[in-house]
C-alpha positions in Angstrom: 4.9 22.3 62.9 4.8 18.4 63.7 2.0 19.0 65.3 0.3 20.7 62.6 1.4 18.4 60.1 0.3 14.9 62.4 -3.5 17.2 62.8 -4.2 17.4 59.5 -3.0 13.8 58.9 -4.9 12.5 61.4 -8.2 14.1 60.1 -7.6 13.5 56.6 -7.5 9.4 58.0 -10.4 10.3 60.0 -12.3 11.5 56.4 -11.7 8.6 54.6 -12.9 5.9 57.3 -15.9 8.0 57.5 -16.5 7.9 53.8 -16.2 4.1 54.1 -18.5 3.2 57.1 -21.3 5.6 55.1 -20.9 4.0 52.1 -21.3 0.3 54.3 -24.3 1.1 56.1 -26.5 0.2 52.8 -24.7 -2.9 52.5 -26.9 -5.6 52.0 -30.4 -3.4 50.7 -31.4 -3.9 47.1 -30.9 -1.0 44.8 -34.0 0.0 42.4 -32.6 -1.5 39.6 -32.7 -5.1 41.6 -36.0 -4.8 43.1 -37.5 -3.7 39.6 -35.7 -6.4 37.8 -37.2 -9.4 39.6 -40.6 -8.1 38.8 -40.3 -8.0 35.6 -42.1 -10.2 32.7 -40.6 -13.5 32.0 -42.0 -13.4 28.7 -40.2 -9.9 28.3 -36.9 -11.2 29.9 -36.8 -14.1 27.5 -37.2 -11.8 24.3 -34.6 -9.9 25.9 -32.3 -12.2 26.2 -33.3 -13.6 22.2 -32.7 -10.1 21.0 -29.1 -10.2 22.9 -28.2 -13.4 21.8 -29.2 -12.6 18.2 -27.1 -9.3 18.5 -24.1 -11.1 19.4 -24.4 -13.1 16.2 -24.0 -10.2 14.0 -21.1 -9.3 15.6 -18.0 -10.2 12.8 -15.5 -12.7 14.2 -11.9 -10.2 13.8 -9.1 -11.9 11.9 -6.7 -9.6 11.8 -4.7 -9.5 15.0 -5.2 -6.0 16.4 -1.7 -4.0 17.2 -2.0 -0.6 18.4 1.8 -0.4 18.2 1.8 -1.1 15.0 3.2 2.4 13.0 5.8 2.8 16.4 7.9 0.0 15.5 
């Protein structure tokens, strides 16, 4: 049963190190979304970033302190 039981340990450790060294094999390659970003517009990155900026002005400042234990107590 020990024996059994170390087996089964030893190949779930075995599973999990595997899982790691696939995922760090495409360490270090851009993804699609990098290599697409730095060919972008600058002119459409800059009204991006505008449109963001202006977004996160109409955003109300919150001045009542937020308690979610509020009805608990």
């Amino acid at each position: 049963m020990r024996i059994l039981i170390a087996s089964v340990a030893m190949a779930l450790m075995m599973v999990s190190a595997h899982a790691q060294d696939a995922h760090a094999q495409d360490m270090g390659k851009a993804t699609k979304h990098q290599r697409t970003q730095k060919t972008q517009d600058p002119a459409k990155m800059k009204a991006d970033e505008q449109a963001y900026k202006e977004a996160l002005k109409r955003i109300p400042d919150s001045t009542k302190k937020v308690d979610p234990w509020e009805n608990v107590r």
